[in-house]
C-alpha positions as CSV (number, residue, x, y, z in Angstrom):
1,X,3.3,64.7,-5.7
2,X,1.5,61.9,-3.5
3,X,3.8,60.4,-0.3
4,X,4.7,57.8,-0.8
5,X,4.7,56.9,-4.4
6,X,1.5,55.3,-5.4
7,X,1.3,52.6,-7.5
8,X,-1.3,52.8,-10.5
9,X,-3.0,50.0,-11.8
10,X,-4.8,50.3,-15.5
11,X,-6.0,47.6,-17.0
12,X,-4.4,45.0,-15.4
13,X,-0.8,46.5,-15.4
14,X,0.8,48.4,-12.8
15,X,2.7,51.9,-13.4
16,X,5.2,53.1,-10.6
17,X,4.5,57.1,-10.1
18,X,7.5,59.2,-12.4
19,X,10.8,60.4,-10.2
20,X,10.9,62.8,-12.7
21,X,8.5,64.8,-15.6
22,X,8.0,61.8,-18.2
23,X,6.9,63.3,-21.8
24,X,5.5,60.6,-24.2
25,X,5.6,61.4,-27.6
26,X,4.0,59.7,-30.5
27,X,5.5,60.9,-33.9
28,X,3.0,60.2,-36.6
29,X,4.1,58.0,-39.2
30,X,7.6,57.6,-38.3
31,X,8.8,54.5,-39.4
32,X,12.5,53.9,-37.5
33,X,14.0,54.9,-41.0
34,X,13.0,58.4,-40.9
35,X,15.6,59.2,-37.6
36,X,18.2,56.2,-38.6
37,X,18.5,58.2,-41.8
38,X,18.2,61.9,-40.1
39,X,20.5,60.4,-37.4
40,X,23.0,59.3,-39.8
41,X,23.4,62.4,-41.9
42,X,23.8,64.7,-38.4
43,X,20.8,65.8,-38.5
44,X,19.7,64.7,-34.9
45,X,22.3,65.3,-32.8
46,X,20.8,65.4,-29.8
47,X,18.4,62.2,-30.5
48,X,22.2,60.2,-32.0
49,X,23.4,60.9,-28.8
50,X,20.2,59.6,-26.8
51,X,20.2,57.0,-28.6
52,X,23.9,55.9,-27.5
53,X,23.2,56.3,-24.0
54,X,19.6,55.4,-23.5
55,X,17.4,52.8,-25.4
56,X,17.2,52.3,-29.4
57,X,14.5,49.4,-29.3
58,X,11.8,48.5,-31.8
59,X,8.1,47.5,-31.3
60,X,5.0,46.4,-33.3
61,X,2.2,48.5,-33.5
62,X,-1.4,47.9,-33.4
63,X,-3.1,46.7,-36.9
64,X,-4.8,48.3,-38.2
65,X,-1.7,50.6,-38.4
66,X,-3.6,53.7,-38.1
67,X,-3.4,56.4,-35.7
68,X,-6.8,56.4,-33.4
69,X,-6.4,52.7,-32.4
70,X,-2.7,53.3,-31.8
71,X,-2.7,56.6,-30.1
72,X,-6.0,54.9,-27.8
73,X,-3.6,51.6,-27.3
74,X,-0.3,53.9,-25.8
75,X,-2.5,55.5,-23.7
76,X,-4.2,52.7,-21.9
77,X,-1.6,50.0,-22.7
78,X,-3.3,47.9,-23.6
79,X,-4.9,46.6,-27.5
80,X,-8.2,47.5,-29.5
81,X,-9.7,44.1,-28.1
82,X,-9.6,45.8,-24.6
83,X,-10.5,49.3,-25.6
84,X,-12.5,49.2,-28.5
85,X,-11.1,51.9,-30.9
86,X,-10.5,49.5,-33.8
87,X,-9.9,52.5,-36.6
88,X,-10.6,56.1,-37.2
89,X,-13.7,55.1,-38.6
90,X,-16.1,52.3,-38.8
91,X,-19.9,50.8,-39.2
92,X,-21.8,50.2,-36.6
93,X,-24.6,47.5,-37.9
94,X,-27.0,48.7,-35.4
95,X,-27.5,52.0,-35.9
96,X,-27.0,51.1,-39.3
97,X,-24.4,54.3,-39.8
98,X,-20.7,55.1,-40.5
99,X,-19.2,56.6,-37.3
100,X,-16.0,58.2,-36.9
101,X,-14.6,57.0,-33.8
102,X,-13.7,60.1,-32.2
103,X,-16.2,60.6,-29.5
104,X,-15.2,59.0,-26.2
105,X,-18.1,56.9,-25.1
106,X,-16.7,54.4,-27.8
107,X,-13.9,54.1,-25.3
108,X,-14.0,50.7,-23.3
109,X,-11.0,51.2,-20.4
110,X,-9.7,54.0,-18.4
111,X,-6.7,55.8,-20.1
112,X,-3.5,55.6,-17.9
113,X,-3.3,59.4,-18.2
114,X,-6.6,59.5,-16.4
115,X,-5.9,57.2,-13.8
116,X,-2.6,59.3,-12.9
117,X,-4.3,62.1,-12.6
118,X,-7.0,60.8,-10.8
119,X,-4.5,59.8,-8.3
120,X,-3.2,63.5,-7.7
121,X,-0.4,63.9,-10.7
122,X,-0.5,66.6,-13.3
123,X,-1.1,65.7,-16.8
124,X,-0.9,68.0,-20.2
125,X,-2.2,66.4,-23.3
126,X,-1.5,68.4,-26.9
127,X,-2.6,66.5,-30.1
128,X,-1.6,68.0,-33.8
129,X,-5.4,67.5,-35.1
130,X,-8.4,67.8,-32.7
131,X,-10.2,64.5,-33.5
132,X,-7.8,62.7,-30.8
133,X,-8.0,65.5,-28.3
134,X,-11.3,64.0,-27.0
135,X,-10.3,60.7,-26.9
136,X,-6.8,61.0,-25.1
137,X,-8.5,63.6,-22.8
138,X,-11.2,61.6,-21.3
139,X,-11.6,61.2,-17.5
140,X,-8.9,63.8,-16.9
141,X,-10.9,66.7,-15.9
142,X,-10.1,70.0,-16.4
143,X,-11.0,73.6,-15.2
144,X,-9.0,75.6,-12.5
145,X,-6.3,73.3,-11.2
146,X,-7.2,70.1,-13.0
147,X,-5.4,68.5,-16.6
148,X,-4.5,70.5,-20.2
149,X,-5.9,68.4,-23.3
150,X,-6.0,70.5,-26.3
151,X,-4.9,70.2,-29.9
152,X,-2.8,72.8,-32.3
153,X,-5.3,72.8,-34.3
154,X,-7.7,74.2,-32.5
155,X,-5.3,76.2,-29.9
156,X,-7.2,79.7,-30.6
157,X,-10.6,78.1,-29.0
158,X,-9.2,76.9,-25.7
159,X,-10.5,77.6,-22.2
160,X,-10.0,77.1,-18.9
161,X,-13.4,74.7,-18.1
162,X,-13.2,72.6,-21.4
163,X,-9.3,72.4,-22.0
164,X,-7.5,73.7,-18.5
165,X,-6.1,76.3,-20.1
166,X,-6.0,79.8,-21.8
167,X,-4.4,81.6,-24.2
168,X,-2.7,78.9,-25.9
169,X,-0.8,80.8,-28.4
170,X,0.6,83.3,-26.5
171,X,1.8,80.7,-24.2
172,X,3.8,79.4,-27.1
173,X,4.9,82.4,-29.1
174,X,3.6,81.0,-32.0
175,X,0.2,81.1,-34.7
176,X,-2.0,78.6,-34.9
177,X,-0.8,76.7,-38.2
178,X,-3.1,75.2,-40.6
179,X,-3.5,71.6,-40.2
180,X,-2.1,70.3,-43.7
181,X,1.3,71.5,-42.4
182,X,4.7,70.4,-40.9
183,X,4.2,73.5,-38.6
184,X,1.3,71.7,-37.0
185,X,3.5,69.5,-35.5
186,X,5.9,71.9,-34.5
187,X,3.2,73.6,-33.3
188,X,2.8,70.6,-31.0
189,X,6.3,70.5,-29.6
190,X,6.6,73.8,-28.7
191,X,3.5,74.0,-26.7
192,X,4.9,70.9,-24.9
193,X,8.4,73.1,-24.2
194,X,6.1,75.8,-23.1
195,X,4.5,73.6,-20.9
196,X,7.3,71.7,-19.2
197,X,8.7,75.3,-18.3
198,X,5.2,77.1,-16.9
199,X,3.6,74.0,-15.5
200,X,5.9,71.4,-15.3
201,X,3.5,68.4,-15.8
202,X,4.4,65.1,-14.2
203,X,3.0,63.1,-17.6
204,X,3.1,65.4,-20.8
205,X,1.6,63.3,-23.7
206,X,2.4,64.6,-27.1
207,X,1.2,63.4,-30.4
208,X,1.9,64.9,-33.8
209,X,0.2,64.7,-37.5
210,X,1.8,62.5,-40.0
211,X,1.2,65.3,-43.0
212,X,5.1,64.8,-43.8
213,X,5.4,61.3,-43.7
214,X,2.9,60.9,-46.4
215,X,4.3,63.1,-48.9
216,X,8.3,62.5,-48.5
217,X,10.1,59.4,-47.6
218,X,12.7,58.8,-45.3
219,X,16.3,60.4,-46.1
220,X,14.5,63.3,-48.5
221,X,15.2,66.8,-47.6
222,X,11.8,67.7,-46.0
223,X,11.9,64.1,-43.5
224,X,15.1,65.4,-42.5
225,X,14.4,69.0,-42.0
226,X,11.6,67.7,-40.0
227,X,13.4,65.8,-38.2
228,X,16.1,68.3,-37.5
229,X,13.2,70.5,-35.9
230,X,11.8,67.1,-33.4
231,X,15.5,66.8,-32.3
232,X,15.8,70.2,-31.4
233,X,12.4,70.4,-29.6
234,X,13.5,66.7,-27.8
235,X,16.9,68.6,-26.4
236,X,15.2,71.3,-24.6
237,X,12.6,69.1,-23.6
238,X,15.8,66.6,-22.0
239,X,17.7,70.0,-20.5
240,X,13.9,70.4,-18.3
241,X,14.8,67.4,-16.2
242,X,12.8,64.9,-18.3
243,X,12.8,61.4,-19.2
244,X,12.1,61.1,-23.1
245,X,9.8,58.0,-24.4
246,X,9.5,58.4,-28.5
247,X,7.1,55.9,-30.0
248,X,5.2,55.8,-33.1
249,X,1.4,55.6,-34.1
250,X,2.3,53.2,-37.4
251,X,5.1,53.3,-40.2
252,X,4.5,54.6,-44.0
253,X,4.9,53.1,-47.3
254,X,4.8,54.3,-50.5
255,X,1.8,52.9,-52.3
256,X,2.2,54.0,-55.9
257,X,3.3,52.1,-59.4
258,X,6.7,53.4,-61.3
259,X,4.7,56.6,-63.2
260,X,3.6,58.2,-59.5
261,X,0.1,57.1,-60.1
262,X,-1.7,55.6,-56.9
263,X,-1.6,51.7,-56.9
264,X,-4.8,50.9,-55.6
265,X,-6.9,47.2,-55.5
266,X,-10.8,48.4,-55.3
267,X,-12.4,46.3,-53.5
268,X,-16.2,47.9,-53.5
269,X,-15.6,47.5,-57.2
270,X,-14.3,43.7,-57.6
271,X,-17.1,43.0,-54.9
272,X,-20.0,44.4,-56.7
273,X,-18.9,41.9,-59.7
274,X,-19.0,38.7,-57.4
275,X,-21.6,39.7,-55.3
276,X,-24.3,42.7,-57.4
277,X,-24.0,46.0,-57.0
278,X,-24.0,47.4,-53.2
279,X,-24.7,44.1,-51.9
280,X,-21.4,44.0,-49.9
281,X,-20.2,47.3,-47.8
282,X,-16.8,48.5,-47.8
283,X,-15.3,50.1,-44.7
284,X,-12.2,51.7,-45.1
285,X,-10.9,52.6,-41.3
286,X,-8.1,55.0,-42.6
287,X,-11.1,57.4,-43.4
288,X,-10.9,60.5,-41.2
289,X,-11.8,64.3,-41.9
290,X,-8.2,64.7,-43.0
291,X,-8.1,62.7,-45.9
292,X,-6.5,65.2,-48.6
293,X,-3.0,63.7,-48.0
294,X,-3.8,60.0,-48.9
295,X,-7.5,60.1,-50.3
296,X,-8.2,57.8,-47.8
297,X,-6.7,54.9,-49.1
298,X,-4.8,53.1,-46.6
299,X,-3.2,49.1,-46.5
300,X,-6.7,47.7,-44.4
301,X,-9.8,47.4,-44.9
302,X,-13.3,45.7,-43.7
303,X,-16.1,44.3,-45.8
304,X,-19.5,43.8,-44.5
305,X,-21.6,41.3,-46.3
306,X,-25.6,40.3,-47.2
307,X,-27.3,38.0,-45.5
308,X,-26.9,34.3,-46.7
309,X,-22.9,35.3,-48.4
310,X,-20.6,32.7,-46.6
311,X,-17.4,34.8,-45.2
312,X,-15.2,32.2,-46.7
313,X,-15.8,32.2,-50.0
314,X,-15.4,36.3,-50.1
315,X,-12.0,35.8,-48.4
316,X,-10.9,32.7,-50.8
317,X,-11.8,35.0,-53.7
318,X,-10.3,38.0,-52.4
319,X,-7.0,36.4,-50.7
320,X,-6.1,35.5,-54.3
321,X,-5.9,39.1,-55.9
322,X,-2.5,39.7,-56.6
323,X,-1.6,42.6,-54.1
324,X,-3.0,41.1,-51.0
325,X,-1.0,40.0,-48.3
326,X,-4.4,38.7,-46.4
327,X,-8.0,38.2,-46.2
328,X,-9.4,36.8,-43.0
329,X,-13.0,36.0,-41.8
330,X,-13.6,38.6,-38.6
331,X,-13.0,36.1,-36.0
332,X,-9.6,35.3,-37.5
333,X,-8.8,38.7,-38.0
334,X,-9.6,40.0,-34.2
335,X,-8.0,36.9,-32.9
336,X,-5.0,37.8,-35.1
337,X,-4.7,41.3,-34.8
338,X,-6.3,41.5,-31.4
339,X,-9.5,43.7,-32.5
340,X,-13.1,43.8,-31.0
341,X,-15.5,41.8,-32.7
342,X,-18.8,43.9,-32.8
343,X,-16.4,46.9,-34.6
344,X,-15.4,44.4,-37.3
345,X,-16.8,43.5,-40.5
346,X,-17.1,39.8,-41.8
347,X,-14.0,39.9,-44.3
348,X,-10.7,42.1,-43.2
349,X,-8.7,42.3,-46.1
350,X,-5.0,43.7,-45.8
351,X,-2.6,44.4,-48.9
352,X,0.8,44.1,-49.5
353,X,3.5,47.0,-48.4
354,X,3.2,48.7,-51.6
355,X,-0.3,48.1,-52.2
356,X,-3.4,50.6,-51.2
357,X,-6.9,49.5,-50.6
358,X,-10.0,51.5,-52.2
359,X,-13.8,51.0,-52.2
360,X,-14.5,52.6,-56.2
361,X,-12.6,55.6,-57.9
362,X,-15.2,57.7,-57.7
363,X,-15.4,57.7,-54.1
364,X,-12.0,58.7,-53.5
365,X,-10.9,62.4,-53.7
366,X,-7.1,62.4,-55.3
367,X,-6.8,65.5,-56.2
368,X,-5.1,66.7,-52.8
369,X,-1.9,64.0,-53.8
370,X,0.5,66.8,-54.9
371,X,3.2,63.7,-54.2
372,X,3.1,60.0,-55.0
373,X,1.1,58.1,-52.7
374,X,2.5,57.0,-49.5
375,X,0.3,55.4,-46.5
376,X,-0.6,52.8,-43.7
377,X,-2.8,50.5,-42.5
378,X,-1.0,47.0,-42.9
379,X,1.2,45.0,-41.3
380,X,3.9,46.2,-43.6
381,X,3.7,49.7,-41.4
382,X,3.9,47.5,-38.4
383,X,7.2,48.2,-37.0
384,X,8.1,51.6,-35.3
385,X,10.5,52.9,-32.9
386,X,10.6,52.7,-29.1
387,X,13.3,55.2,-27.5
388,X,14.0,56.3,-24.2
389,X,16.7,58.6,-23.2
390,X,18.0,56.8,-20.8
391,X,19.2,53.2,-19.7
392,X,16.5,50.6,-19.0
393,X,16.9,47.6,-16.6
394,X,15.0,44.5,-15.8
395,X,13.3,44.0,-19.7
396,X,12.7,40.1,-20.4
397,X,15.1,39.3,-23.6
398,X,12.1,37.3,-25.0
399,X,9.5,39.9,-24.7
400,X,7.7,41.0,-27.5
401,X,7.5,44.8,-27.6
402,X,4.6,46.9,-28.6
403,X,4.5,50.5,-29.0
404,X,1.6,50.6,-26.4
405,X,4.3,49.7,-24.2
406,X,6.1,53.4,-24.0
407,X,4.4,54.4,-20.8
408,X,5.9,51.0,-18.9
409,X,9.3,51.0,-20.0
410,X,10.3,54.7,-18.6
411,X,8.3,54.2,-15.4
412,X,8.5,50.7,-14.5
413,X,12.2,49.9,-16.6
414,X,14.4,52.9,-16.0
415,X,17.8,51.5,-15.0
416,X,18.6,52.0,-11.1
417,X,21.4,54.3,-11.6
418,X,19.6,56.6,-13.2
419,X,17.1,57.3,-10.7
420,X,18.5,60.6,-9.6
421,X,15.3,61.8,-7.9
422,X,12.6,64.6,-9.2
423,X,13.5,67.7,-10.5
């Protein structure tokens, strides 16, 4: 560790170096009503006891509520209008493709993970699915002596040059899981316990998949026996010495009408009546190569249109449909939602909490929704939790908490009395 403690500035905010291992966590999905609940029936008792002593706060989440532009905005702090990942997926007019945004040269700022350990500190990134591991692994270098970034799913292809490490599942005691599984994500937490114990990382970024989420709700049997599983993963991670920052990528709803059956609005469809057939694109940013779990329909979506087609009208017609909470034209809906511009259709449209978003029936898959729909994307999945396990000090009452905030509050807000030096 550097002497004296460095300051690190990224993107215009400052991060005081950690007196102690800091592991980040970002729980995929996890509306606060998944560990109120889980909490409440004794489920957690290690996270109802955190929670009594440290920091039980709530923050808003980036829309669109999905988990690349979330898990991009933790790690840099800052929104998509700063570091361009504005979905999992998107158009680019130019090259006149659909792009998954996975690859990191869509990546407009330095991720504070980088920064840290470009300064000297050792970071260990481990994602539940592999199409984050790039993105929340770039600029950290790896080989002999430099960061770990790999993902569960992927653990048996690791090495030394292109993840920093070997032999990931004999470090953990554990197979690798398939990736439509709750034992993905356990997957994830164990390796991070593994880690804190060989390595000791001064950050430790964790992020899980949201497979659960979308199939049970909050207070059902599987949330809580997932739950029970985090909170026992979280108290060995506390007895290491750590300070514990829980945050979430976006919320869940259920999106599905009283029989079980999807409740979708498809807009490709109700398009190709105003406008003719495949005149107008539909970009649904929820798409991802992990769609069997929601069928990629999701609460936001972006329209590009034809030449000549005013924005307006599309988003007078559209705001109208019963279902939809908003349609916007793209400069209201980056100013809004804080999104860049050139990654943006002409039309965002954004439905209601119980509401899902298609292009046509045929281009959806369903037949991987073994449960009734449940997903995100709106501003209905907007609110998530922010926990630290221990008391913070010096936060502005008025201040408007986002979860791309998690990194500041342990380093920056940990209360004074609690600064009992590194372990």
């Amino acid at each position: 560790m550097p002497d004296p403690l460095p300051q690190i500035e990224v993107n215009g905010r400052r991060y005081a170096w950690p007196d102690r291992p800091l592991v980040v966590v970002c729980i995929d999905g996890s509306e606060p009503d998944y560990i109120e609940q889980a909490a409440a029936g004794g489920h957690m008792p290690y996270t109802a006891a955190a929670l009594a002593q440290g920091a039980d706060l709530r923050a808003a989440c980036v829309v669109p509520s999905f988990t690349n532009p979330n898990n991009v905005s933790i790690v840099t702090g800052v929104p998509p209008s700063v570091h361009g990942i504005c979905g999992n997926y998107f158009y680019d007019r130019e090259a006149d493709a659909e792009v998954m945004m996975n690859d990191p040269a869509l990546l407009r700022s330095e991720t504070i993970l980088a920064a840290f350990a470009r300064a000297g500190a050792k970071v260990a990134v481990v994602t539940a699915k592999d199409k984050l591991r790039s993105l929340l692994g770039h600029g950290l270098g790896h080989g002999a002596g430099g960061a770990v970034c790999f993902s569960a799913e992927k653990a048996d292809e690791v090495s030394l040059d292109a993840n920093g490490i070997e032999a990931v599942p004999e470090l953990v005691g554990r197979p690798v899981p398939t990736v439509y599984s709750a034992d993905l994500s356990e997957f994830v937490f164990a390796a991070g316990v593994a880690l804190m114990e060989r390595v000791r990382p001064d950050i430790l970024y964790l992020s899980t998949t949201d497979y659960v989420q979308h199939k049970h709700a909050p207070g059902s049997d599987e949330a809580n026996a997932f739950c029970r599983m985090m909170d026992g993963y979280w108290s060995r991670l506390d007895a290491l010495g750590t300070t514990l920052a829980l945050t979430a990528d976006h919320g869940m709803s259920a999106k599905h009408d009283a029989d079980g059956a999807p409740d979708v609005i498809y807009l490709q469809d109700i398009l190709d009546g105003m406008l003719g057939v495949a005149a107008a694109r539909v970009i649904l940013p929820i798409t991802d190569p992990y769609v069997v779990h929601h069928g990629a329909l999701g609460g936001f979506a972006t329209v590009y249109l034809p030449e000549g087609i005013e924005p307006i009208a599309v988003v007078e017609r559209l705001g109208g449909l019963d279902g939809i909470e908003c349609a916007l034209t793209r400069r209201e809906a980056c100013r809004r939602f804080e999104l860049p511009e050139d990654r943006v259709g002409d039309v965002v449209v954004v439905s209601e909490r119980h509401k899902a978003l298609g292009s046509s029936p045929a281009r959806h898959d369903l037949a991987g929704l073994t449960e009734p729909l449940r997903s995100h994307g709106g501003m209905s999945e907007q609110t998530v939790p922010l926990i630290v396990n221990r008391p913070l000090a010096g936060l502005d009452a008025g201040r408007q908490l986002r979860n791309f905030d998690i990194l500041d509050l342990p380093l920056n807000h940990v209360a004074a009395s609690d600064h009992r030096g590194a372990s």
